[in-house]
PLY file of the C-alpha trace (Angstrom):
ply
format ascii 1.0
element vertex 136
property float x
property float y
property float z
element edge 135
property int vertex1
property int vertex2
end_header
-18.51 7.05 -17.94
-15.15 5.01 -17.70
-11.92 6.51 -19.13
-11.28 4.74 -22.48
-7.93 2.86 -22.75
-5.26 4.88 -24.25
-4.27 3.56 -27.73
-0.60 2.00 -28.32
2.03 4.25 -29.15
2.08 4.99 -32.98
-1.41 4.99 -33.69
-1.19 8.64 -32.95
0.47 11.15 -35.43
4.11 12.11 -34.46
4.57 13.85 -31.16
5.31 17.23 -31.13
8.63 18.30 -30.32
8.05 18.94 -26.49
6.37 15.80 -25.73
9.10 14.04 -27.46
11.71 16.32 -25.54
9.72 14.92 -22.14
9.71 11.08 -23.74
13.62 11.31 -24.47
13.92 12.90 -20.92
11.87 9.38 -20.18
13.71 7.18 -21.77
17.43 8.53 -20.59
16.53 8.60 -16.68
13.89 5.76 -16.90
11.89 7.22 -14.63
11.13 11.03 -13.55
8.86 13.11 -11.43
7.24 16.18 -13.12
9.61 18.49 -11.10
12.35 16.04 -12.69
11.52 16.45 -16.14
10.37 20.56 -15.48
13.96 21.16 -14.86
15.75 19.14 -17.67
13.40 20.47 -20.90
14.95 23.54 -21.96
12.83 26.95 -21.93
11.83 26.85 -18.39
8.57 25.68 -18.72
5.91 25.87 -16.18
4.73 22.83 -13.76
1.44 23.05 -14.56
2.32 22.42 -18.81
4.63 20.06 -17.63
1.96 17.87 -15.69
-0.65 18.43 -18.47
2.06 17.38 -21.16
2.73 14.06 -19.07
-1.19 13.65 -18.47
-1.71 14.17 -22.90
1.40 11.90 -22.96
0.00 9.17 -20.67
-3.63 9.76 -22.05
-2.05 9.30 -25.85
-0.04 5.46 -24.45
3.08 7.02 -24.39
3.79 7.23 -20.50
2.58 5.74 -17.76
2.58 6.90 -14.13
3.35 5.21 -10.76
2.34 6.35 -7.32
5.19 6.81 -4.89
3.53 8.36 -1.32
1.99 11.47 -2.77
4.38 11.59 -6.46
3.36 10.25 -9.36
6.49 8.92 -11.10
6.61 8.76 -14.75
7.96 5.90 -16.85
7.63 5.32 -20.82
5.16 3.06 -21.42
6.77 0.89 -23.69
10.41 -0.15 -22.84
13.04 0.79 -25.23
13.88 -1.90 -27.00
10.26 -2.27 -28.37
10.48 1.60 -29.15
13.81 1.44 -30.97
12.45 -0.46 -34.14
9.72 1.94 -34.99
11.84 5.23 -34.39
14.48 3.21 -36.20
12.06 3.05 -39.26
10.86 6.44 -38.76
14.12 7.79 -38.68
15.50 5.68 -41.71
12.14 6.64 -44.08
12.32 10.13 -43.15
15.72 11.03 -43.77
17.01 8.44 -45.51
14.86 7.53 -48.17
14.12 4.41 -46.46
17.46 2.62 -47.66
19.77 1.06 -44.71
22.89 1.49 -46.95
22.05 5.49 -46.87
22.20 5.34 -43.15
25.72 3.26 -43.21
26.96 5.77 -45.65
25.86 8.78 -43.57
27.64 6.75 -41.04
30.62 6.12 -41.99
31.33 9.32 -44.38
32.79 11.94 -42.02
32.50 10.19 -38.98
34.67 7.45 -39.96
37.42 8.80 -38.36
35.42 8.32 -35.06
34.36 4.91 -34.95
37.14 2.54 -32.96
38.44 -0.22 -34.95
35.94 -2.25 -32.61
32.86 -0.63 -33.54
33.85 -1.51 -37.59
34.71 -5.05 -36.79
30.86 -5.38 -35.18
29.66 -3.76 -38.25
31.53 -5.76 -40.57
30.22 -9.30 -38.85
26.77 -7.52 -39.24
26.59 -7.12 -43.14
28.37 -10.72 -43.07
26.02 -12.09 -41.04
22.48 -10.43 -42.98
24.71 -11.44 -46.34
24.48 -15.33 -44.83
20.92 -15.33 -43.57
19.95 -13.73 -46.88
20.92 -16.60 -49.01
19.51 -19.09 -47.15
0 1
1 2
2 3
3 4
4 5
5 6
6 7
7 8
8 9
9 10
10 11
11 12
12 13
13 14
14 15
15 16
16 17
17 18
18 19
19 20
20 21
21 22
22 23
23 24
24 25
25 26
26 27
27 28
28 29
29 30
30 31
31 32
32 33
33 34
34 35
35 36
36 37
37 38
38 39
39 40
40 41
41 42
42 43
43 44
44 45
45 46
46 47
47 48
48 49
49 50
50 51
51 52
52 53
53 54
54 55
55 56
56 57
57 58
58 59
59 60
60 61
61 62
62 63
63 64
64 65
65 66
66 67
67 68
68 69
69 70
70 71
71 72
72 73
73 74
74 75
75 76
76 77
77 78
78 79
79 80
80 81
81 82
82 83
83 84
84 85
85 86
86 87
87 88
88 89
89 90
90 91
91 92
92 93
93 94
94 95
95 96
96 97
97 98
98 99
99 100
100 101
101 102
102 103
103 104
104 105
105 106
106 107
107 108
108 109
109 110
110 111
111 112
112 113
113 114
114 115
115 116
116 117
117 118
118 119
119 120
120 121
121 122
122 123
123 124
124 125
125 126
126 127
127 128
128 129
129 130
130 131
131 132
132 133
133 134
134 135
């Protein structure tokens, strides 16, 4: 019987903390062999959980493996960008009621002081520039 196609990431509930621990791990190298990622999760866990995690991962559409002589090398399966939005959503809904101007308060409360005068000139052409496309 063939293997059925593993679904798109988010059709599956959240990940659990150590498969998104291995995912982050994913997304911050790019790319990582199970001995890679077995020695920057935290814990010391086995290789053998570490290879099933990135098998449930890849079976789940979450990673996807290449072949490099006799490695498989891990990548995430769908490349940042595309994952930002939805985590962006998640993140926003979960702990901040869903409202953008909750996140740019949290933002700019107490850490203000560390964003470069830079950073709030970007911000500031944002909400100018969402202000403009909203009235048209």
């Amino acid at each position: 019987m063939p293997k059925p196609l593993p679904s798109p990431p988010g059709a599956h509930s959240a990940l659990s903390r150590r498969e998104r621990q291995i995912v982050d791990i994913l997304y911050r190298r790019g790319r990582a062999t199970a001995a890679d990622v077995m020695h920057e999760l935290p814990g010391s866990p086995s290789d053998s959980t570490v290879r099933t995690q990135l098998r449930v991962l890849e079976e789940k559409g979450h990673v996807r493996h290449e072949e490099e002589g006799l490695r498989y090398v891990y990548l995430p399966a769908v490349p940042r960008r595309a994952a930002r939005k939805p985590a962006l959503r998640h993140l926003v809904d979960t702990f901040f009621d869903g409202s953008a101007a909750n996140v740019v308060s949290a933002l700019l409360g107490g850490e203000a002081a560390r964003l470069s005068d830079e950073e709030l000139d970007r911000i500031a052409d944002l909400v100018a520039k969402a202000r403009k496309e909203g009235t048209k």
